[in-house]
VMD Tcl script that draws the C-alpha trace (Angstrom):
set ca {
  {-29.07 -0.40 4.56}
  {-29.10 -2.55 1.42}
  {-28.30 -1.65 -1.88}
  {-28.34 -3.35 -5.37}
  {-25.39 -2.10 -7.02}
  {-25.65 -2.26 -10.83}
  {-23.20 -2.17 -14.00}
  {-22.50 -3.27 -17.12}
  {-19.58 -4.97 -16.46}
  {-17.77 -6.21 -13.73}
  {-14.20 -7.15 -13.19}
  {-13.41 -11.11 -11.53}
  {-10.02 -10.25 -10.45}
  {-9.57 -14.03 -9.65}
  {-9.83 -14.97 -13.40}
  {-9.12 -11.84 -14.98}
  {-12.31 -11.83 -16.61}
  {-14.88 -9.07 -17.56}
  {-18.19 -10.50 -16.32}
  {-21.28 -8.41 -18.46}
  {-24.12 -7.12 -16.58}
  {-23.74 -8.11 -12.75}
  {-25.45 -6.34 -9.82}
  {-24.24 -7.12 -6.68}
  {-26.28 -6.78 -3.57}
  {-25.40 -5.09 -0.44}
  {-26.42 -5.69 3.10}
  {-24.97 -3.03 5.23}
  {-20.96 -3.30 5.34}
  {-21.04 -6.53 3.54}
  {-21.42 -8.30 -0.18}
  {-24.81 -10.62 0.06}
  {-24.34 -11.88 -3.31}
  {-23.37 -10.79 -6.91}
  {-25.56 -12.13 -9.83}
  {-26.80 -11.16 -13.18}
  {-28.70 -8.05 -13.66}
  {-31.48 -10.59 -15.25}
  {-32.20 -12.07 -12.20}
  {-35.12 -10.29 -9.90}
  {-34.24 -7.99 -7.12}
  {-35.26 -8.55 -3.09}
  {-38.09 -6.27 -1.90}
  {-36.34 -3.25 0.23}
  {-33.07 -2.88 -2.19}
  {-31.98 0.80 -3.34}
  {-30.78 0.32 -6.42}
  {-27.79 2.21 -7.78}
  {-27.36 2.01 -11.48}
  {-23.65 2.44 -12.50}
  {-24.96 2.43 -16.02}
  {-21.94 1.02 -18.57}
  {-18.85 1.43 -16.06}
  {-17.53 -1.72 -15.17}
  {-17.24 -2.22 -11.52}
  {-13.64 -3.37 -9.98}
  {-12.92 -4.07 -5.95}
  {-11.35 -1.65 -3.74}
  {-7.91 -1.09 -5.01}
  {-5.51 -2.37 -2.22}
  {-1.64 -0.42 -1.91}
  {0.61 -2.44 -0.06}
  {3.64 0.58 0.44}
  {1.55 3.75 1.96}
  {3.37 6.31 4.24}
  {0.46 8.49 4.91}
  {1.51 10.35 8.07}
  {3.98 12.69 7.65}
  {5.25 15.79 4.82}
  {4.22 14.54 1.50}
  {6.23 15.07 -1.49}
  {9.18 16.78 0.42}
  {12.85 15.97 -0.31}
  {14.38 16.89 3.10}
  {13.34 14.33 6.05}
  {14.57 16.82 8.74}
  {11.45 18.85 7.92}
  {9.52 16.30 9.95}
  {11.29 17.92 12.98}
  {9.16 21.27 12.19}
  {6.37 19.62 13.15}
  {4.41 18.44 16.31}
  {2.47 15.45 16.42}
  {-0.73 17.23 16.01}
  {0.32 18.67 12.76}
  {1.04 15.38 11.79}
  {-2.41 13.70 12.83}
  {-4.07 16.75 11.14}
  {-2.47 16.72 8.00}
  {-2.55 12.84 7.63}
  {-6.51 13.38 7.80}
  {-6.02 15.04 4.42}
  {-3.78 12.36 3.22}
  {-6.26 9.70 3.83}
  {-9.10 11.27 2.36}
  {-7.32 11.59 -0.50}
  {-6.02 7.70 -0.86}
  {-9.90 6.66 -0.15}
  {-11.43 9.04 -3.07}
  {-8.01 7.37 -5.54}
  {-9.89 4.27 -5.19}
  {-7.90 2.77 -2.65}
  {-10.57 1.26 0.27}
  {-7.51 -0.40 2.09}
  {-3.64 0.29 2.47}
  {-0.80 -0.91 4.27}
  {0.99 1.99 5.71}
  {5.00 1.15 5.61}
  {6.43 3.08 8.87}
  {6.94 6.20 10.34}
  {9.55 8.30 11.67}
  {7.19 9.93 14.32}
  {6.44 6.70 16.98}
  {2.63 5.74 16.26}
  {0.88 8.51 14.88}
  {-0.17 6.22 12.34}
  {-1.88 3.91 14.66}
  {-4.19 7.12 15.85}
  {-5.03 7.53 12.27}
  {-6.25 4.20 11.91}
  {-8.12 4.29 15.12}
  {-9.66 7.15 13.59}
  {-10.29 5.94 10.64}
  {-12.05 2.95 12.18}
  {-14.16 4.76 14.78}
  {-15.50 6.56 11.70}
  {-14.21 10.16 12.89}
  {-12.11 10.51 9.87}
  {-12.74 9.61 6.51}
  {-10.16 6.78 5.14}
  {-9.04 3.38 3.85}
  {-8.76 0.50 6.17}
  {-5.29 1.31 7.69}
  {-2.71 -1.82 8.51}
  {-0.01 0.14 10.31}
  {3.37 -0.48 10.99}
  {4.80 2.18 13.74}
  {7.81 3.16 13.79}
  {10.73 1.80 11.32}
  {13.10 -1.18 12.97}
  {16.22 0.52 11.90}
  {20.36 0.51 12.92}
  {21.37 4.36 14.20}
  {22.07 6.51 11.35}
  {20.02 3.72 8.49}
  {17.80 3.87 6.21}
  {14.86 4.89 8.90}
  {16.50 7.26 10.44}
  {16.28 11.25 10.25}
  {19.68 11.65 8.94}
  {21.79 14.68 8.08}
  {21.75 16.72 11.13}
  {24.95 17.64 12.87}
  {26.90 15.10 15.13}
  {26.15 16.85 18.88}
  {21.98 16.83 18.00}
  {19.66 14.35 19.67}
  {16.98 12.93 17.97}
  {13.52 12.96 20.38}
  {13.05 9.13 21.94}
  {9.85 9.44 19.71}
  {11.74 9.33 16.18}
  {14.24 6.90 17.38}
  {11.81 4.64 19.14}
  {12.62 2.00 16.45}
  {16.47 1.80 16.58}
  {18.26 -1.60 17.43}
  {21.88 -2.85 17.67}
  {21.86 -6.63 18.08}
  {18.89 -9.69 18.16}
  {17.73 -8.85 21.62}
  {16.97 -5.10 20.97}
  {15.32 -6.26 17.36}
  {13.34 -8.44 19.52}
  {12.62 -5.94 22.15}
  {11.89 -3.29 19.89}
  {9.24 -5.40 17.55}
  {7.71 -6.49 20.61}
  {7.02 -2.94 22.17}
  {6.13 -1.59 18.74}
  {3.08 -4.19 18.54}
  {2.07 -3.57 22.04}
  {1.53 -0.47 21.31}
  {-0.79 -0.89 18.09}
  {1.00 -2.11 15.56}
  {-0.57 -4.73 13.12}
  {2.63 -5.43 10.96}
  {6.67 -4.63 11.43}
  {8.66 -2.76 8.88}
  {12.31 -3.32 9.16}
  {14.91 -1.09 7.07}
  {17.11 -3.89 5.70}
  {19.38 -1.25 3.79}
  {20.32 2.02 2.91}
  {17.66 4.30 1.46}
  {17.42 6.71 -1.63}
  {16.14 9.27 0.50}
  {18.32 8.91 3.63}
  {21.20 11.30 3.19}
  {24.58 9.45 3.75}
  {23.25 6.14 3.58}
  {24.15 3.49 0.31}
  {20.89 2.23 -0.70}
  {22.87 -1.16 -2.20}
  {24.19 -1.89 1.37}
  {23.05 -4.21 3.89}
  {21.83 -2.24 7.39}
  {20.23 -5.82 8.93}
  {22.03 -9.17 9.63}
  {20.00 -11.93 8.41}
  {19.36 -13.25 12.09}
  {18.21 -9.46 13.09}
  {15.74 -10.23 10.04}
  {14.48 -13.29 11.50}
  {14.20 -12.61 15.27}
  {12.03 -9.98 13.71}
  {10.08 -12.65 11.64}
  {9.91 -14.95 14.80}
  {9.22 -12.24 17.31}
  {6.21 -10.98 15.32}
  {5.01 -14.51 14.13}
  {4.11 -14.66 18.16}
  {1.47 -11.90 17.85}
  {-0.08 -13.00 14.32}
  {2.15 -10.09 13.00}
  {4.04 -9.98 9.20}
  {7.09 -8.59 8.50}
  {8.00 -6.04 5.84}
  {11.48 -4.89 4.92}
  {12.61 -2.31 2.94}
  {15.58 -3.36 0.65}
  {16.98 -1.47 -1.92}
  {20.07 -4.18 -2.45}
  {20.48 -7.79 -3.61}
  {22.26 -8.93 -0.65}
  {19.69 -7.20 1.91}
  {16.65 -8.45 -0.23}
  {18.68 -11.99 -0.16}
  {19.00 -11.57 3.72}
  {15.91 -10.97 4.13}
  {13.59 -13.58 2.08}
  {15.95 -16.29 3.69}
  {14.78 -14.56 7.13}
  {11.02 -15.31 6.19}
  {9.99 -11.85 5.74}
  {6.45 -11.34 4.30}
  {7.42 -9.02 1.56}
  {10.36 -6.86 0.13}
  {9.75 -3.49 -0.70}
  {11.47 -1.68 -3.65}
  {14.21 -4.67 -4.32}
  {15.64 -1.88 -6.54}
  {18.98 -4.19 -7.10}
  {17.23 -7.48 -6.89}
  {19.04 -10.21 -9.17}
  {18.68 -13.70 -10.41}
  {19.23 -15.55 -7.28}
  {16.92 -13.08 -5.33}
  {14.11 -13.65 -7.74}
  {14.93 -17.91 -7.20}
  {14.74 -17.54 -3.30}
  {11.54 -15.49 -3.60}
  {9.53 -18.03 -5.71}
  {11.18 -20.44 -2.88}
  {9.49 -18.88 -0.31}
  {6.59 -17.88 -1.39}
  {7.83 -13.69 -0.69}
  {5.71 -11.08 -2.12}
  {7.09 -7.98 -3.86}
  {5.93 -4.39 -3.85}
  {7.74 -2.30 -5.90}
  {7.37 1.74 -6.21}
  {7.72 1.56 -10.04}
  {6.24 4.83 -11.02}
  {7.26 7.36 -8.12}
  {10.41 8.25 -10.37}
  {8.23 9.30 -12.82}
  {6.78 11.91 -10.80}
  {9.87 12.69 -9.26}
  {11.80 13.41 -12.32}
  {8.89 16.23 -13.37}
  {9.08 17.70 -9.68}
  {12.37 17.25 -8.52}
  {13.70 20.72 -8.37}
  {10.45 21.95 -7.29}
  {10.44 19.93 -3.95}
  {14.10 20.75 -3.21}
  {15.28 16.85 -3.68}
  {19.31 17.60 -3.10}
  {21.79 16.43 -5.47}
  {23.24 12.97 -3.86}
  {19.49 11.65 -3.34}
  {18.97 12.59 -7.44}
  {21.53 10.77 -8.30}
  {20.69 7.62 -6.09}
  {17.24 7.88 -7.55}
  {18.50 8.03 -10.74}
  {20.41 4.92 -10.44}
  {17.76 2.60 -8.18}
  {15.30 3.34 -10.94}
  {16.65 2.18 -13.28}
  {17.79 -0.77 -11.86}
  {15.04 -1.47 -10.03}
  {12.67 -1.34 -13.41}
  {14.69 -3.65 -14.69}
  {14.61 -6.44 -12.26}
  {10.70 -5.83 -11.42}
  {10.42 -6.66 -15.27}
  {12.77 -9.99 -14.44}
  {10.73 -10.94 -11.39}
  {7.27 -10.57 -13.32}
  {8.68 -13.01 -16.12}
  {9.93 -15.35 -13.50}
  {6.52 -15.58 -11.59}
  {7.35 -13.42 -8.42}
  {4.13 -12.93 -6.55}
  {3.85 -9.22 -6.71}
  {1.31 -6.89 -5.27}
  {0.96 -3.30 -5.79}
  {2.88 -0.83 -3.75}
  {3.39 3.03 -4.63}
  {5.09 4.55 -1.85}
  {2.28 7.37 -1.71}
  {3.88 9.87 0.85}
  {7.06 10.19 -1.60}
  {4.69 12.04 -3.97}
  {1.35 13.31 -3.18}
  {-1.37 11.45 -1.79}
  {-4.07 10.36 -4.49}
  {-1.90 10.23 -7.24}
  {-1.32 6.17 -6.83}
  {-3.32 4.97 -9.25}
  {-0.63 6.28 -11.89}
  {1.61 3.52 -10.96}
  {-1.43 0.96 -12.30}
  {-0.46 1.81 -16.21}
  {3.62 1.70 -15.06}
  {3.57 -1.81 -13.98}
  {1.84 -2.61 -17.27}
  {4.56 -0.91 -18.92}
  {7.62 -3.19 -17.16}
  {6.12 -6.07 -18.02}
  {2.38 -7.07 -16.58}
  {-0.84 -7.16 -18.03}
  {-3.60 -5.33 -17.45}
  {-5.46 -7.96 -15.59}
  {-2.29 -8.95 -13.65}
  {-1.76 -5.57 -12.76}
  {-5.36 -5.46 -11.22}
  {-5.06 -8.41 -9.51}
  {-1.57 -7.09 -8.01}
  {-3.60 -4.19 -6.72}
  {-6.60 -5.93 -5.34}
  {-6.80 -10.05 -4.53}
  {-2.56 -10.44 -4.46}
  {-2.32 -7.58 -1.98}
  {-5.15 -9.15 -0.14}
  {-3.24 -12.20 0.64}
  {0.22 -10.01 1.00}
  {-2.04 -8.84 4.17}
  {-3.66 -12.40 5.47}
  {-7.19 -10.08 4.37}
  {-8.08 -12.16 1.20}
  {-11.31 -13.61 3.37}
  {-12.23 -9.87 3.81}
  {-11.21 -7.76 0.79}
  {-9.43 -8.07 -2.43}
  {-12.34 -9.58 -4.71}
  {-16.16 -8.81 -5.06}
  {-17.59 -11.64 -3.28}
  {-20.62 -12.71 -1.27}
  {-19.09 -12.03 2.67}
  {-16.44 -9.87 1.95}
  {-16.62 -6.25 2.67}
  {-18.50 -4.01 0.09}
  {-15.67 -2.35 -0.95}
  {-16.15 -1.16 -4.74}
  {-14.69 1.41 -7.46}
  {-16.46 1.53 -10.94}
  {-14.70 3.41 -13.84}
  {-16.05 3.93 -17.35}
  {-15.72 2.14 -20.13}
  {-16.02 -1.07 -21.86}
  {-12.73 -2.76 -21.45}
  {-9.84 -2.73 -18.91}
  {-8.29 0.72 -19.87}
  {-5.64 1.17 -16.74}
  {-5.75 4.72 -17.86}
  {-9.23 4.97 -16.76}
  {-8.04 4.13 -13.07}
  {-6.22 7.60 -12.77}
  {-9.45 9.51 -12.36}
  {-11.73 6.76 -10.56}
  {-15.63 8.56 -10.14}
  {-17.14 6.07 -8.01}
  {-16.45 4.31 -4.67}
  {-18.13 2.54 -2.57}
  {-15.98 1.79 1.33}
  {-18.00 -0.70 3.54}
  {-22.09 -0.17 1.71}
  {-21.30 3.44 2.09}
  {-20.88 5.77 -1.04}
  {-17.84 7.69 -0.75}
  {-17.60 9.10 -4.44}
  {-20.42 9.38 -6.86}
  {-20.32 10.78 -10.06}
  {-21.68 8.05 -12.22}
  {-25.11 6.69 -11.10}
  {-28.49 8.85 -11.10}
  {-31.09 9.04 -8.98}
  {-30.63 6.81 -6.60}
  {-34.27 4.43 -6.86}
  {-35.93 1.50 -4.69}
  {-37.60 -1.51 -5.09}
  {-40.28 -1.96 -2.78}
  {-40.18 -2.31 1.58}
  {-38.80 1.20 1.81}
}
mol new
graphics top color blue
foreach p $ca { graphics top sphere $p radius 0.5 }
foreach p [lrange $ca 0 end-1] q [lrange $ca 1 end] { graphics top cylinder $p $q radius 0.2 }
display resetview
C-alpha cells in the first residue's frame, strides 16, 4: 500500500538539519522518495498528516538483551525459567522496544542458547510484533566470566544450554563462534572482562587474551559476521580494539590510549550511560545485592567520565542502552543522558539512528529517511530537537506499516483508491 507521510519538519540525521515541511512517500515496506509538501502528490497515495511533529528515522539501539528477566538483580533467576517462559515473555519485551521508537536493535547475548534467534524469526515471519532483531546467541565467555550464571554453589552444573558459549583456548573460541552462527546467529558477543552484574567477577579485569579476541574476529569475518565485546576495563577494551572487534560495549574504564587505538581502527562505542540512573531509583526494589551496588557505583562513574573523553576525542559512538538491565521501553531516556556527558542533540540522534546503522553494515537499509531504505519512521511533537520529547514517542511507522498513532487524523486519499 502507499502512503504519503506528511510533517512539518523532518530530521536529516546525515547533516543534523531540521528540513521544514517534507512528505515522504511510501511504497509498501520501502521509502519512494521524500520531497517538499509543495510538490503534487501521485494518484493512489493515503495521505497521513503528522501535522507540526517533526518526523525522525527509526531509532536504532545497538546493546539490547531482550530475552530473558528484565530489571532483576539476581542472574540465577534465569534458572526458574523454561525456555518457553522465556520466548513468551520476550514477546512482551519486543513490543515494548518497537512502540519506544526503536524499529531495529542489536540484541547483545544471552545466557539461554538461542532463544533470541526464535524471537527474531518471529519477529520476521510477522507472528510477533517487534524491531528488526540482529542476534547474537549465546555469550563467548571463560567458565565462571562475565557471561556466565555465577554464584551458585561449587558441586551444581549449569545445563549445556547456558554454557553453550564457554571456551578455554583459540580453538574452542573458534569452535564455539563457528557453531553459534550455524545455528542463527548474525553477530558474536564475546565477554572480554568481568561484569558489574556477575557476582565474583572484577569488572576491570581481562577474561579474553587478545588472540582469543581475534580468532573470534577472524572466525566470524568468514561468515560476514561482526564482533562485539563487552569490556568494562582499559586493558580488555585495549585487547580487544587491537583484535579488530566491531564495537566495545560499556568501556566503563576506557583511558587515553584506548580512546587513540579506537579512532585507529575505526571501533565503534556503545555505552549504557543512563541505566545507572534508573538503577540508583530502583535498586533496593529489584533486590540488586551489595557487591554488584558497589561495582555499579564505581563503573559509572568512571565510565561517564571517559564516554565524555571519547566524544571530545571523536570516537565513533552509537547508541546502546542495555534495555534488559532495566525495563524494556524505557531506552529512549538514555537519548537526553548522552547529551548530558558531552554530545549534542543532533549527534546524539545520529548515534541512535545513521552511526548505529553502519555499527551494523545496515546503513543501505535503515538509519536515515531515504528513497530505498526501509520505511521505518517515529515523529514526535514539536518544533525543535527537544531529546525530551523522545521519552514518550506517539507515532511509528516499522516497514509502511503504522505501529503507533496518536498524532495524525483521519487518515485521507488522493485519488486511484
Amino acid at each position: 500500500m502507499a502512503h504519503a507521510v506528511r510533517c512539518a519538519r523532518l530530521i536529516d540525521v546525515e547533516s543534523g538539519e531540521l528540513l521544514p515541511e517534507r512528505t515522504v512517500l511510501v511504497d509498501g515496506d520501502r521509502i519512494r522518495a521524500v520531497q517538499p509538501s509543495s510538490v503534487p502528490l501521485p494518484d493512489g497515495m493515503r495521505v497521513l498528516d503528522l501535522g507540526e511533529a517533526t518526523l525522525c528515522p527509526g531509532l536504532i539501539d545497538l546493546h539490547t538483551h531482550l530475552v530473558g528477566i528484565a530489571a532483576c538483580g539476581d542472574p540465577v533467576q534465569e534458572l526458574k525459567q523454561s525456555a518457553a517462559q522465556q520466548a513468551f515473555e520476550s514477546i512482551t519485551h519486543a513490543r515494548d522496544t518497537l512502540l519506544a521508537g526503536f524499529t531495529t536493535v542489536r540484541d547483545v547475548g544471552t545466557f539461554r542458547a538461542f532463544v533470541d534467534v526464535a524471537l527474531r524469526d518471529a519477529i520476521d515471519a510477522g507472528v510477533v510484533m517487534g524491531p528488526r532483531m540482529a542476534v547474537a546467541g549465546p555469550y563467548v565467555t571463560v567458565s565462571t566470566g562475565g557471561g556466565m550464571i555465577t554464584g551458585l554453589a561449587h558441586d551444581v552444573e549449569l545445563p549445556r544450554e547456558f554454557r553453550f558459549g564457554q571456551v578455554r583456548d583459540v580453538d574452542d573460541v573458534r569452535e564455539r563462534v563457528r557453531e553459534i552462527l550455524h545455528g542463527g546467529a548474525d553477530l558474536i558477543k564475546l565477554i572480554g572482562t568481568g561484569a558489574v552484574m556477575a557476582a565474583g567477577t572484577v569488572p576491570g579485569a581481562p577474561e579474553l587474551t587478545e588472540a582469543q579476541m581475534r580468532a573470534a574476529v577472524e572466525e566470524a569475518a568468514l561468515y560476514g559476521a561482526h564482533v562485539a565485546v563487552h569490556a568494562h576495563g582499559s586493558e580488555g577494551v585495549k585487547r580487544a580494539v587491537r583484535a579488530g572487534v566491531r564495537s566495545v560495549e560499556h568501556a566503563s574504564y576506557l583511558d587515553d590510549e584506548g580512546i587513540e587505538l579506537m579512532l585507529e581502527h575505526g571501533t565503534y562505542l556503545s555505552a549504557d550511560v543512563w541505566w545507572s540512573d534508573w538503577l540508583e531509583e530502583h535498586a533496593f526494589a529489584a533486590d540488586f545485592d551489595p557487591e554488584t551496588r558497589a561495582k555499579n557505583d564505581e563503573a559509572t562513574e568512571a565510565q561517564r567520565t571517559a564516554f565524555t573523553k571519547a566524544v571530545r576525542a571523536g570516537v565513533r559512538i552509537g547508541f546502546g542502552s542495555d534495555a534488559g538491565g532495566f525495563p524494556h521501553g524505557l531506552q529512549t531516556r538514555q537519548l537526553a543522558a548522552m547529551q548530558a556527558y558531552g554530545m549534542t542533540a543532533a549527534q546524539v540522534l545520529r548515534a541512535a539512528t545513521l552511526t548505529g546503522a553502519e555499527c551494523m553494515g545496515r546503513q543501505d537499509r535503515v538509519g536515515s529517511i531515504g528513497p530505498g531504505k526501509y520505511a521505518d519512521l517515529i515523529a514526535v511533537p514539536g518544533t525543535t530537537v527537544d531529546l525530551a520529547a523522545f521519552d514518550d514517542i506517539p507515532f511509528v511507522m516499522k516497514g509502511g506499516q503504522v505501529v503507533k498513532d496518536q498524532l495524525s487524523g483521519p487518515v485521507r486519499s488522493r485519488g486511484g483508491c
